[in-house]
C-alpha positions as a printed NumPy array, in Angstrom:
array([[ 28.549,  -1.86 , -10.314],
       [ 24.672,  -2.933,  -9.478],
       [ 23.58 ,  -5.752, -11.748],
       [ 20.56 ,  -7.268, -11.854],
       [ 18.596, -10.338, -12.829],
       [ 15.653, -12.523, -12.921],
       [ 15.836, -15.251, -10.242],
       [ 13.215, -17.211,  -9.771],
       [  8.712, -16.916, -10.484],
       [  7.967, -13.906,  -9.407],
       [ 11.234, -12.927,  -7.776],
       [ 13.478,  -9.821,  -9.514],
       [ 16.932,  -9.982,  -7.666],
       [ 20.768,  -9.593,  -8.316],
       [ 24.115,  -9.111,  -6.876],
       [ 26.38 ,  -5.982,  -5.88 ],
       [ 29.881,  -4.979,  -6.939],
       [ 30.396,  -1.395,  -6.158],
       [ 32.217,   0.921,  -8.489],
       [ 35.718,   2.213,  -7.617],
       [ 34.699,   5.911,  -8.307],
       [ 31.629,   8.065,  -7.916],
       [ 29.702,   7.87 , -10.897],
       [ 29.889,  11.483, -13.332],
       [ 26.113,  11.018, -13.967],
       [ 24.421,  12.738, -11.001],
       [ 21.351,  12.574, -12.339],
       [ 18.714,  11.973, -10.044],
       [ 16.593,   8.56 ,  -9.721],
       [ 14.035,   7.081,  -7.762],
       [ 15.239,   3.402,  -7.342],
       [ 12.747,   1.063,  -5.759],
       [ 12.802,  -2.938,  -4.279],
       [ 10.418,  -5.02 ,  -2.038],
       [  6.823,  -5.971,  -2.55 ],
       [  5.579,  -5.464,  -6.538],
       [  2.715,  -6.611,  -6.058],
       [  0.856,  -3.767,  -7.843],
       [  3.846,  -2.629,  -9.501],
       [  4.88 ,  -0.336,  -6.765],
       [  8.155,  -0.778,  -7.68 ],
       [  8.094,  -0.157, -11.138],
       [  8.239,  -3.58 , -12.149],
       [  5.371,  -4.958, -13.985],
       [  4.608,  -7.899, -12.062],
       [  2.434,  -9.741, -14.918],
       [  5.761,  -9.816, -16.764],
       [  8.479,  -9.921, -13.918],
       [  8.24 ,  -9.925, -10.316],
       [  5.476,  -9.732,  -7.155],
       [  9.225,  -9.496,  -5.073],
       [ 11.895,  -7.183,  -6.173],
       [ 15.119,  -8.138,  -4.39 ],
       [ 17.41 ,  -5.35 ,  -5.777],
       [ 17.123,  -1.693,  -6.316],
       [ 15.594,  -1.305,  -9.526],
       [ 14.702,   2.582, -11.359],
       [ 11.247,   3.354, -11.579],
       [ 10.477,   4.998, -15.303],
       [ 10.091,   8.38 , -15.45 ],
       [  9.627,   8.997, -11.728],
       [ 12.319,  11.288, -10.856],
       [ 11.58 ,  14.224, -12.665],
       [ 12.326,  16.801, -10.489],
       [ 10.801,  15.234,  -7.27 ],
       [ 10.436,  17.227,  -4.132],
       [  8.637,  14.492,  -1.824],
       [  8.233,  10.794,  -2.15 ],
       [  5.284,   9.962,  -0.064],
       [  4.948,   7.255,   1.967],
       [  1.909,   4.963,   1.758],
       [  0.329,   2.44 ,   3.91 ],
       [ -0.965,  -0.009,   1.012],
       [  0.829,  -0.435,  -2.625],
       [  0.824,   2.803,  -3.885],
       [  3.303,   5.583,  -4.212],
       [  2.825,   9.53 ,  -4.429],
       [  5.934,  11.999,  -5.777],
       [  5.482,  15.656,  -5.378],
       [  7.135,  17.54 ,  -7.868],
       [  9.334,  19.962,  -7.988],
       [  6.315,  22.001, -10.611],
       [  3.733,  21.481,  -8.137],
       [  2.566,  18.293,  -9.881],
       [  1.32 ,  14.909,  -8.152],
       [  2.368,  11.928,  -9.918],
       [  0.917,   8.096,  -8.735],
       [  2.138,   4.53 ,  -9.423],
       [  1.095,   1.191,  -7.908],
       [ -2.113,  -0.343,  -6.703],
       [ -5.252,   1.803,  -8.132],
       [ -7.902,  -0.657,  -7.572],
       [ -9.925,   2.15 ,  -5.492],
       [ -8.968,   4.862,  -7.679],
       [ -5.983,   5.674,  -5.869],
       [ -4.281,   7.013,  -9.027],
       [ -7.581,   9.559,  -9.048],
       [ -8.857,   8.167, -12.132],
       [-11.906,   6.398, -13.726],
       [ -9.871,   2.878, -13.929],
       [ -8.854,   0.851, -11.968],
       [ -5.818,  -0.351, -13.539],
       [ -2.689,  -0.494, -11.913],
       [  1.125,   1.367, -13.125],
       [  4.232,   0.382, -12.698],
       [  5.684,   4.043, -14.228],
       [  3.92 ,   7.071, -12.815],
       [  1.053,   8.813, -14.121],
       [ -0.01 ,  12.165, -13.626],
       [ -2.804,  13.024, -11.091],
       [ -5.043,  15.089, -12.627],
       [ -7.642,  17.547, -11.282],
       [ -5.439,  19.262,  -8.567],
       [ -4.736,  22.728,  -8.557],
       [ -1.084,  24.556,  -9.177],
       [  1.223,  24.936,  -6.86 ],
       [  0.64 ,  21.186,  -4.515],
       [  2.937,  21.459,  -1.429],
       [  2.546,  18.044,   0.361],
       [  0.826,  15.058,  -0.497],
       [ -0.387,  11.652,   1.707],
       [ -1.017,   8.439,   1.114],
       [ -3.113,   6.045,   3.066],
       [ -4.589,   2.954,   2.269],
       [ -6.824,   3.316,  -0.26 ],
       [ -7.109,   7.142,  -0.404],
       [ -4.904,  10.192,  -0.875],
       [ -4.674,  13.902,   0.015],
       [ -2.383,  16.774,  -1.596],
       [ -2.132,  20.039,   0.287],
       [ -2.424,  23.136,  -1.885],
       [ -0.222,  26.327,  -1.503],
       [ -3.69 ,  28.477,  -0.683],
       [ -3.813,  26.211,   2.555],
       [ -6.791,  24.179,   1.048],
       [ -7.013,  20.238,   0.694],
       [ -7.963,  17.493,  -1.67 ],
       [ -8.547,  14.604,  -1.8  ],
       [ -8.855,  11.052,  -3.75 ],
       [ -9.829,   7.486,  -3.528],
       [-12.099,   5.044,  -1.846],
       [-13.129,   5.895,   2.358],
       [-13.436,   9.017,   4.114],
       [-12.229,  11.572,   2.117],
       [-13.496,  14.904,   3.749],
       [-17.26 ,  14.983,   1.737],
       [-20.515,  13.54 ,   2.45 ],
       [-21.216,  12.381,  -0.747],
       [-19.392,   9.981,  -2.627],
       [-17.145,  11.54 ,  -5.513],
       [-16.187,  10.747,  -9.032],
       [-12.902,   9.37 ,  -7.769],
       [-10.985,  12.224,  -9.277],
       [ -9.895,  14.949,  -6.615],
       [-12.063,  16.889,  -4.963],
       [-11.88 ,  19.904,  -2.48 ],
       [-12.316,  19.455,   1.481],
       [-15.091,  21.984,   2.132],
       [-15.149,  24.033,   5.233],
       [-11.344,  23.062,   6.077],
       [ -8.457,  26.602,   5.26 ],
       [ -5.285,  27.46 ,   6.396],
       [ -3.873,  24.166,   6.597],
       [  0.048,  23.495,   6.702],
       [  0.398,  19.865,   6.718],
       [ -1.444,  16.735,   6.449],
       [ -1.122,  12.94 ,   7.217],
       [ -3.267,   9.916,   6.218],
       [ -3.96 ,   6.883,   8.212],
       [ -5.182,   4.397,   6.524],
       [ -9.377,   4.993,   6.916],
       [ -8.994,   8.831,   8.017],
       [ -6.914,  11.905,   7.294],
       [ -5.207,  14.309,  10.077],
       [ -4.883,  18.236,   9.081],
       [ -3.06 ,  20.734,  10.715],
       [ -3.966,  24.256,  10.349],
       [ -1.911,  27.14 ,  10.529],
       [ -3.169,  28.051,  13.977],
       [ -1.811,  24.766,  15.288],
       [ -5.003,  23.032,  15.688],
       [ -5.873,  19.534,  14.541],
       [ -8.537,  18.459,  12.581],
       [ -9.636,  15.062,  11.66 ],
       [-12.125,  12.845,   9.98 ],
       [-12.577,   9.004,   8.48 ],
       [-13.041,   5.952,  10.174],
       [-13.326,   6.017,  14.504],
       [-13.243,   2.799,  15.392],
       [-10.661,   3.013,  17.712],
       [-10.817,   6.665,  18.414],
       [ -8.357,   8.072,  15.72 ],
       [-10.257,  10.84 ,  15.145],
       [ -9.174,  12.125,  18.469],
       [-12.885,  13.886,  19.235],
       [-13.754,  11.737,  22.223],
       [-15.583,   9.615,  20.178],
       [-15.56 ,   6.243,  18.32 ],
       [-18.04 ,   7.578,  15.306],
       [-16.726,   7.519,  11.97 ],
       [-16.796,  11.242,  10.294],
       [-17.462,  12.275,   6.795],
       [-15.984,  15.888,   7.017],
       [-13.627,  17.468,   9.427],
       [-13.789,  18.327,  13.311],
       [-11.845,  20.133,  15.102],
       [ -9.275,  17.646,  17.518],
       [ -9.13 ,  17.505,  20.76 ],
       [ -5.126,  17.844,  21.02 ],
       [ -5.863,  21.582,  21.225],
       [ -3.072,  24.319,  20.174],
       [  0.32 ,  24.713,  19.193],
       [  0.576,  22.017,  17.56 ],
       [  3.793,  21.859,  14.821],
       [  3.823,  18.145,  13.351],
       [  1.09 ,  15.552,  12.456],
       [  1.573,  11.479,  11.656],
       [ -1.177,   9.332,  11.137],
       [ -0.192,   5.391,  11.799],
       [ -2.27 ,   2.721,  10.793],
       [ -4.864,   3.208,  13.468],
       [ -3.39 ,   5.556,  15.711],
       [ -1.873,   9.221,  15.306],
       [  0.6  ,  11.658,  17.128],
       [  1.176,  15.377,  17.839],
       [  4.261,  17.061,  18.744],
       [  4.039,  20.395,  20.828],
       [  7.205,  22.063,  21.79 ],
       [  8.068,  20.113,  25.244],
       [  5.692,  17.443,  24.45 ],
       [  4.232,  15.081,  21.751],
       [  0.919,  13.249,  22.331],
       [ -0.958,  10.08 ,  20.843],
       [ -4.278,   9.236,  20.735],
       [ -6.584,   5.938,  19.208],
       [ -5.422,   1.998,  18.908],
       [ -3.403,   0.948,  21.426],
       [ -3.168,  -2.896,  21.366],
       [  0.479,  -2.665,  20.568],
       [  1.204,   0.411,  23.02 ],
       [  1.034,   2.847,  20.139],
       [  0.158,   5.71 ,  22.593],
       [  3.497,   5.662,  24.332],
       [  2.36 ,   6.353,  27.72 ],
       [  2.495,   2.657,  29.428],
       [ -1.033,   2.18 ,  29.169],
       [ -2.613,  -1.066,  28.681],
       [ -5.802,   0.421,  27.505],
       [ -7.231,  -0.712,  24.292],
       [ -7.649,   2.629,  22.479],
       [ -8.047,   6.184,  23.322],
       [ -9.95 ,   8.622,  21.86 ],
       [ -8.731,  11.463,  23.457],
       [ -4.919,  12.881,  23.022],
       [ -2.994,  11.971,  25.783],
       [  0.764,  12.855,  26.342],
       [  3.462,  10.231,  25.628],
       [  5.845,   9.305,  27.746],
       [  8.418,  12.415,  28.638],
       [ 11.657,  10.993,  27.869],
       [ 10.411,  11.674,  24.056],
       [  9.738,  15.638,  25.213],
       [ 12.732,  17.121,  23.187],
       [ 11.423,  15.74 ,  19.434],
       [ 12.026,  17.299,  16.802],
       [ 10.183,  14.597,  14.424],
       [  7.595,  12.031,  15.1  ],
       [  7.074,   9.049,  12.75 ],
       [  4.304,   6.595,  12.452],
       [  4.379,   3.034,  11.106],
       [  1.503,   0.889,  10.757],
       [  1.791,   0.151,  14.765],
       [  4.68 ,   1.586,  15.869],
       [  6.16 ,   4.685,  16.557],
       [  9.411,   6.735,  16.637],
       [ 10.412,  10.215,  18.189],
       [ 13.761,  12.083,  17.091],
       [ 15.687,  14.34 ,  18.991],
       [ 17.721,  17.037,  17.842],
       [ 21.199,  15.271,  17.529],
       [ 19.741,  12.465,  15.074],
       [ 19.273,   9.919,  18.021],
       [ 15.738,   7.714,  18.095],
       [ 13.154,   6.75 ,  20.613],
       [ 10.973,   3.819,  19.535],
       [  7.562,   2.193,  21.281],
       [  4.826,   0.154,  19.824],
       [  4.289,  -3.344,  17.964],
       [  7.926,  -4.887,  17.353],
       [  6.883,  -8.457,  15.939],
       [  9.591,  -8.285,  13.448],
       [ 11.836,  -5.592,  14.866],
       [ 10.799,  -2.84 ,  13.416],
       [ 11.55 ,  -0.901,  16.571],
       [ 14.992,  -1.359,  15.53 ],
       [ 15.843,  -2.168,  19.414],
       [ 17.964,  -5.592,  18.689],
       [ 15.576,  -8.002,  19.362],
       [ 12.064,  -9.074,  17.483],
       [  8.768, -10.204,  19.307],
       [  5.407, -10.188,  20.166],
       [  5.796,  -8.342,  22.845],
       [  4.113,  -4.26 ,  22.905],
       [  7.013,  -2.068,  23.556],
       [  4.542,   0.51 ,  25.613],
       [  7.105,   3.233,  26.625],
       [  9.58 ,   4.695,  24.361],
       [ 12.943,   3.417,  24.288],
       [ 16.398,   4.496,  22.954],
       [ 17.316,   2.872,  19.167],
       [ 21.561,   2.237,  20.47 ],
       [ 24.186,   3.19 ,  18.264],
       [ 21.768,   5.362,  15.597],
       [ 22.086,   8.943,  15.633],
       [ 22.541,  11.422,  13.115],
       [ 19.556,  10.681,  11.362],
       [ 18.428,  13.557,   8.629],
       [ 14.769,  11.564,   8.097],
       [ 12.852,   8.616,   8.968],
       [ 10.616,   6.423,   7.648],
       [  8.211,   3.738,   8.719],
       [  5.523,   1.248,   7.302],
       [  4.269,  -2.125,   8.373],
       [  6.631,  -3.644,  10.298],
       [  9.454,  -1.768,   8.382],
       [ 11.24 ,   1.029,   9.197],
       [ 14.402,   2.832,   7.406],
       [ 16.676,   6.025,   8.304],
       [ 18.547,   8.317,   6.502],
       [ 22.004,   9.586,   7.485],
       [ 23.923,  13.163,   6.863],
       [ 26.141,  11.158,   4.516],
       [ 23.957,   9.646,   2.335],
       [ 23.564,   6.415,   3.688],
       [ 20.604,   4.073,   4.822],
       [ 19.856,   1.998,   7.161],
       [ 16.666,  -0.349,   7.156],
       [ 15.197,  -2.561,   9.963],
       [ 12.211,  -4.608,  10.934],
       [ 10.404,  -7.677,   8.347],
       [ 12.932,  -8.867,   5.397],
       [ 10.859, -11.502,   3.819],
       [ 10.136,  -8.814,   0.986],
       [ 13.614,  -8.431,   0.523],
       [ 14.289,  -5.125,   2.592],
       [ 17.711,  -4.739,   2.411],
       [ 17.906,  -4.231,  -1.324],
       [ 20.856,  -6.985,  -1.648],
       [ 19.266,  -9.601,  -3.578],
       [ 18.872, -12.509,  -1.382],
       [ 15.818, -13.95 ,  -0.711],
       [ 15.696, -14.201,   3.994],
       [ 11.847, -15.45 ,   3.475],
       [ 10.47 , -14.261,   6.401],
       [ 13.141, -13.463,   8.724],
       [ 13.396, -10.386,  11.208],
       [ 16.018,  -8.198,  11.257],
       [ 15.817,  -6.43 ,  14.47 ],
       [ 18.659,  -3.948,  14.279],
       [ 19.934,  -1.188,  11.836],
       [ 21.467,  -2.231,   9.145],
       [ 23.162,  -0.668,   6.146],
       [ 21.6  ,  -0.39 ,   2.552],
       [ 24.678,  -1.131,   0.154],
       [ 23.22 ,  -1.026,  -3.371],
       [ 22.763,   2.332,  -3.418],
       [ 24.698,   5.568,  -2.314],
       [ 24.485,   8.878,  -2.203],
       [ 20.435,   9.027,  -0.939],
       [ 18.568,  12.264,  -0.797],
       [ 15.562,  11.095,   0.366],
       [ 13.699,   8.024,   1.68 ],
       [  9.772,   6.896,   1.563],
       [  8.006,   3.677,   1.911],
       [  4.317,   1.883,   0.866],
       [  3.789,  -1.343,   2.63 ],
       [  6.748,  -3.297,   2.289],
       [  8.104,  -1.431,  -0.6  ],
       [ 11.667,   0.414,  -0.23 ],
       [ 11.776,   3.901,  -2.295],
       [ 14.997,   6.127,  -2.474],
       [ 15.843,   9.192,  -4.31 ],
       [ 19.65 ,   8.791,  -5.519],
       [ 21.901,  10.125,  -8.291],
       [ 22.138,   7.337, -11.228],
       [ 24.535,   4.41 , -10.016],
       [ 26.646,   3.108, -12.206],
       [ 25.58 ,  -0.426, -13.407],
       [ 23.058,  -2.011, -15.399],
       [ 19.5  ,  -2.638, -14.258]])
């Protein structure tokens, strides 16, 4: 059984006695734990907690979901199964694509999308949904595809079709099209956009990663590719986000990542790191590793700048990674979460502070995950109801 409790200003946590049985309810919920600070986790933290230390449910969020998206600042997207977008967490940019700027701690519809949404992406203070007709909107505060400012509710991407999947960073927003090329626009700084340039973009431009490209992820600063045989990285690259060895500050070209991650099947961006899976479930890992987030048994300041193997993790179904946080997802249900615990990442309701922990480690609380997402610090996993009280 799960229990939980108040302990502490501003700190929800609890302990864990596990049930002898599977519970009968199978019922599906999203259970949440980590930073609250905008209610992310379906806390309100006015009334409760700014740290949640336990899984907890989030109301009425797991109606049917088909993606949990993961963010890069206090906010959390769900995809339903209907084709509807649903938002909960920080909205002080609109990112909840309304005229407030209130924050929720229970999901509220996004309106102003079309039927039949396929994908959505969070970034930092923005958000995309990708339609079934191949078109994109968009929401929020930054770059988000028009010249002109919008009414913060959702608004169409002119002059960008047959898109398949997107990703947000946290200033700019990666689409790829049908015909396996890239396009990209936001915030350039450090060459995200991929053009050869470091000028920020209002509306979309074709990448220079070229074709045949089958997978997108857009970091924090950074983004990656993955072509059959290949997968490629291109802007900030202080923490050796590109994979390649480089030392170079930034690049705002593609270039090709080390080879050893040449047989991925998924590629995964943090905030400044980076993972690559192969087809058996097995991990390669490069980039910033401050708090372990690499997941490589040891935590430092230190830029990991060539992929290297995660030991003793393989079988992973999915992958997720945000700030200096990371968490997997196994065949059987279970998860594993590494990298910064002073938001209370592993869900068991203790309170490390600021610890690291540098190596996988098993999620208890809950069992019998479907899927796995993340916003910041915050820990989000779709699960059949546990048996307990909350």
């Amino acid at each position: 059984m799960v229990r939980h409790k108040a302990a502490g200003t501003g700190v929800l946590g609890g302990g864990l006695a596990m049930p002898s049985a599977a519970p009968a309810d199978t019922t599906q919920v999203v259970y949440a734990w980590g930073d609250n600070h905008w209610g992310q986790a379906g806390v309100d933290p006015n009334v409760a907690a700014i740290k949640v230390l336990s899984p907890v449910p989030v109301p009425g969020a797991a109606a049917n979901v088909a993606q949990l998206s993961d963010g890069k600042d206090g906010f959390v997207l769900s995809l339903r199964s209907d084709g509807t977008v649903w938002g909960w967490g920080n909205n002080s940019l609109h990112q909840l694509g309304d005229l407030t700027q209130a924050y929720s701690c229970a999901p509220v519809q996004i309106h102003g999308l079309p039927p039949g949404i396929v994908q959505v992406a969070a970034g930092g203070f923005h958000a995309a949904a990708l339609a079934a007709d191949g078109s994109v909107w968009t929401w929020g505060s930054g770059y988000l595809g028009y010249p002109a400012p919008g009414d913060w509710r959702p608004r169409q991407v002119p002059g960008l079709s047959g898109v398949k999947q997107i990703a947000a960073g946290q200033n700019f927003i990666v689409a790829l099209r049908s015909d396996g090329e890239v396009w990209t626009w936001g915030a350039n700084n450090h060459g995200q956009l991929g053009d050869g340039t470091r000028t920020d973009r209002a509306t979309p431009a074709r990448n220079l990663a070229g074709s045949g490209i089958t997978r997108v992820s857009a970091g924090f600063d950074f983004a990656l590719a993955r072509r059959p045989g290949s997968v490629w990285a291109w802007g900030l690259n202080y923490f050796g986000q590109l994979g390649n060895g480089s030392t170079a500050t930034d690049s705002a070209t593609p270039v090709i990542v080390d080879r050893r991650t040449q047989n991925a099947t998924q590629i995964v961006t943090g905030w400044n790191h980076a993972f690559a899976m192969d087809p058996d479930g097995s991990l390669w890992a490069w980039g910033a590793n401050g708090s372990g987030e690499l997941g490589l048994g040891t935590a430092g300041p230190t830029a990991v700048r060539t992929p290297r193997k995660v030991s003793g993790l393989a079988g992973v179904t999915q992958l997720t990674a945000s700030a200096t946080v990371s968490m997997a997802l196994r065949s059987d249900g279970t998860v594993l979460v590494w990298g910064y615990e002073g938001l209370g990442l592993r869900g068991d309701g203790i309170d490390r502070g600021g610890s690291s922990l540098p190596a996988p480690t098993p999620v208890t609380p809950v069992s019998g995950v479907t899927r796995i997402a993340q916003s910041g610090f915050t820990v989000l996993v779709l699960a059949p109801a546990q048996d307990g009280c909350f």
